[in-house]
C-alpha positions in Angstrom: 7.1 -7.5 -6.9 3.7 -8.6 -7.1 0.5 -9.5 -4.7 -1.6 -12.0 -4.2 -4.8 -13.0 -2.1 -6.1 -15.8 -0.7 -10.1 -16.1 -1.2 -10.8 -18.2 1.1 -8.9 -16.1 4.3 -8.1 -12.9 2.6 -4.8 -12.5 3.5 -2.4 -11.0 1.3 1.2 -12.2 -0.1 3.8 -10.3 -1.2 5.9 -12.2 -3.9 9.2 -10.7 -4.2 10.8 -14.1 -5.7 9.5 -15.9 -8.7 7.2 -18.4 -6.6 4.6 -20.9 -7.1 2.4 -20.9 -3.7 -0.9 -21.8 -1.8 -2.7 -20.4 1.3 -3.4 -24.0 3.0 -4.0 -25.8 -0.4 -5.8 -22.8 -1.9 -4.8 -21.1 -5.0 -3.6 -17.6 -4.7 -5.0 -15.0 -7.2 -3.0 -12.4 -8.1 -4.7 -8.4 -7.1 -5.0 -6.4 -9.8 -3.8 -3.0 -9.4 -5.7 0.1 -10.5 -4.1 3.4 -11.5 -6.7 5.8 -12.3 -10.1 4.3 -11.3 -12.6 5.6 -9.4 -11.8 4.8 -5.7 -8.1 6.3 -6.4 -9.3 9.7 -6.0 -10.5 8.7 -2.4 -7.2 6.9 -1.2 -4.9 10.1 -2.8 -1.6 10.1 -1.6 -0.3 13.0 0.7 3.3 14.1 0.8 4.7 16.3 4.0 8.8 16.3 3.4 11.2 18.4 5.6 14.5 17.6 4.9 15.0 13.7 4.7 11.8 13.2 6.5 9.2 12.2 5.0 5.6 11.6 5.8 3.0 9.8 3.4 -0.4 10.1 4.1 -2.7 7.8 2.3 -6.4 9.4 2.0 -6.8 12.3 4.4 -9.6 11.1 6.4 -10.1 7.6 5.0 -12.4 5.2 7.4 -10.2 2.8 9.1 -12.9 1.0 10.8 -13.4 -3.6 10.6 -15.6 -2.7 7.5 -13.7 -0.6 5.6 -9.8 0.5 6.1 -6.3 0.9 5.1 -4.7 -2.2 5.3 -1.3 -1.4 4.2 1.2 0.5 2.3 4.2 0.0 0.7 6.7 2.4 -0.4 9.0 2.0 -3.3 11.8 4.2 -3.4 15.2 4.3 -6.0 17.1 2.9 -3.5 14.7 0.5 -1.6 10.6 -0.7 -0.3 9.2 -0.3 2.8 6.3 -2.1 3.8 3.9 -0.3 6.8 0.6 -2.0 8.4 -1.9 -0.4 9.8 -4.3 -1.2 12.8 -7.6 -0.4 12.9 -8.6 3.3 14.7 -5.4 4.1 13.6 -4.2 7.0 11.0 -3.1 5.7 7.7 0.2 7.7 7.3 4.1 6.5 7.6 6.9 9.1 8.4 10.5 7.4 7.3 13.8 8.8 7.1 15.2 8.6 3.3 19.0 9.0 2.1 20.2 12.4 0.9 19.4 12.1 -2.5 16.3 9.2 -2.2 12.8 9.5 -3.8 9.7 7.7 -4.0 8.8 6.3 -6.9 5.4 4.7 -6.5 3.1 3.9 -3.2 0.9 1.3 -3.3 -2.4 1.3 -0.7 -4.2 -1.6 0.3 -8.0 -0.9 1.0 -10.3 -3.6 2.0 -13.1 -2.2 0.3 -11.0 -0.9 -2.9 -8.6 -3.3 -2.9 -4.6 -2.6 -4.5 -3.6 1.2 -5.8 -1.3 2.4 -7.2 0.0 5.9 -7.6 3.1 7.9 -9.1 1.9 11.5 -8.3 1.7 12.5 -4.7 -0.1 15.6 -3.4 
C-alpha cells in the first residue's frame, strides 16, 4: 500500500496495485510517512477495546477545523484495512467491529498540517 498527493489539488491516492498515475496530467508524489517525528506525539493513537469492539482515537483533542484537521485514517489489521474519513467539526475516532482473534497492526493518520503517520504502539 502506499500514498500519494497531487500538488496541484491536494488530494490524496491510495495505490493498492502497482500503478503508474496522474491527477489531471499532474505527477503524483508519493507522502512520506514519519514514525517518530515531532508532530507524532500530537496525533497519538488511542485504543478503547471491549470485547471485539474497538474504538481508535487519533489525537485526543486534535483541531479539526479548514486549517488544520484529521483528514483520514486507515486501519491495517492481520486480517484486513479499513479506510475512515473524517469531516470537519467532527471527532477523529473510528469504532469497528474486529473478528475473534483480529489485531491492529499499524494506523496511519492523515493530518493536513502534519501530513502521513504512522504508528505501531497505541495508547
Amino acid at each position: 500500500m502506499k500514498l500519494y498527493m497531487c500538488r496541484k489539488c491536494d488530494d490524496v491516492y491510495l495505490n493498492l496495485i502497482q500503478h503508474n498515475g496522474d491527477c489531471d496530467g499532474h505527477e503524483l508524489n508519493p507522502l512520506e510517512v514519519e514514525v517518530n517525528g515531532e508532530s507524532y506525539f500530537e496525533h497519538e493513537i488511542y485504543l478503547r477495546k471491549t470485547g471485539n469492539i474497538v474504538t481508535i482515537t487519533a489525537g485526543l483533542d486534535h483541531p479539526m477545523i479548514d486549517v488544520h484537521h484529521i483528514k483520514f485514517m486507515i486501519i491495517e489489521t492481520m486480517h484486513g484495512t479499513f479506510l475512515q474519513r473524517f469531516q470537519l467539526n467532527s471527532e477523529s475516532s473510528v469504532t469497528l467491529l474486529l473478528a475473534h482473534d483480529e489485531e491492529i497492526d499499524k494506523v496511519y493518520v492523515y493530518c493536513s498540517v502534519h501530513s502521513l503517520l504512522q504508528y505501531t504502539e497505541f495508547k
